[in-house]
N, C-alpha and C positions, 0 to 999 in steps of 0.2 A: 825332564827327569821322570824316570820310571814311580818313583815312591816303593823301593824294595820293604820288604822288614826286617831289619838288620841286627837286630837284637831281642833280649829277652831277661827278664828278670823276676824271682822270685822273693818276697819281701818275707820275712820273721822276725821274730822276738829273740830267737835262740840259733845263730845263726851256725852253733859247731854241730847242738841235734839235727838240723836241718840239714844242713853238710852232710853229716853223716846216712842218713832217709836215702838221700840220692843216688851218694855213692852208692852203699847198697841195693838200693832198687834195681839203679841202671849202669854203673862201674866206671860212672864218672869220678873224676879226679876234680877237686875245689881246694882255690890255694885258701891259704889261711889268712891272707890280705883282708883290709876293710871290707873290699868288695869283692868277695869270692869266686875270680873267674871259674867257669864253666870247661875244662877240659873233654869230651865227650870220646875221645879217643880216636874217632872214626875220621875223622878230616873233613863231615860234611853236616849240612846244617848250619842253623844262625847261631853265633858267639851268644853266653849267656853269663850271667851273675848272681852268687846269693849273696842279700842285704840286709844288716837288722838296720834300721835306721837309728833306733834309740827312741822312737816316737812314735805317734800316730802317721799315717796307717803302719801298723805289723805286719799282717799279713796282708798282701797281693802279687798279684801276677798280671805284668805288664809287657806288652809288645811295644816294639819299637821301629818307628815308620821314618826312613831316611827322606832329607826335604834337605833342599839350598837354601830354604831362610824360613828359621824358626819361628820367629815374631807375625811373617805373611802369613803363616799357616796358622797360626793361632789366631789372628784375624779371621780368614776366613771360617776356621769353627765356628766361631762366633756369629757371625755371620749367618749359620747354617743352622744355629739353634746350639750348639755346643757349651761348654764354658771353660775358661783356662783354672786350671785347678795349681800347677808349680807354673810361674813365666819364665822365659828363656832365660838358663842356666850357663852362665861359660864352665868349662872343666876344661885340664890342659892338653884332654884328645877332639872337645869339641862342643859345642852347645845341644843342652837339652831342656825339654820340656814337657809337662804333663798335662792334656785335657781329658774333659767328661765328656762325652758323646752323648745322646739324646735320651737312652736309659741309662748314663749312668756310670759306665762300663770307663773307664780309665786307661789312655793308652797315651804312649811318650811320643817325643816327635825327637831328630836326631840330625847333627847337621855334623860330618868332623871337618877336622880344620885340613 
């Protein structure tokens, strides 16, 4: 497996002002769902989401790294000096998860079903 990056997501507090930022900036369309898919109009580029979570962290902005098995790969960060920050997540398109990389930086790992 190649390890594409298949997604993308924007984290806040206010997720209809932030909706809105975007739209405007860039004339994307975001539904009003929990998780605010990313419409971008153009048909290319990785799928993306805006999320408030209700909690800590608020704000971020995280990529997302396609892998067959989310748990291995979390291993292996680990492994590599990394740390698991969310462990593997079932959702009903797929597992997810979130590690730290060596400064810090926050990135999802992504496996669908």
């Amino acid at each position: 497996m190649s390890h594409p990056v298949v997604h993308f997501e924007i984290g806040c507090k206010d997720k209809a002002t932030t909706s809105a930022f975007y739209e405007a900036a860039f004339g994307w369309k975001i539904d009003e769902g929990p998780m605010g898919m990313i419409d971008t109009g153009s048909g290319e580029g990785i799928a993306g989401h805006v999320a408030a979570l209700g909690h800590e962290p608020h704000q971020f902005t995280h990529f997302y790294v396609q892998t067959d098995d989310v748990a291995a790969h979390l291993k292996k960060v680990e492994e590599l000096g990394g740390k698991t920050i969310v462990p593997p997540v079932p959702i009903p398109t797929g597992t997810f998860a979130w590690f730290a990389d060596l400064e810090g930086n926050v990135v999802g790992l992504w496996k669908p079903n």
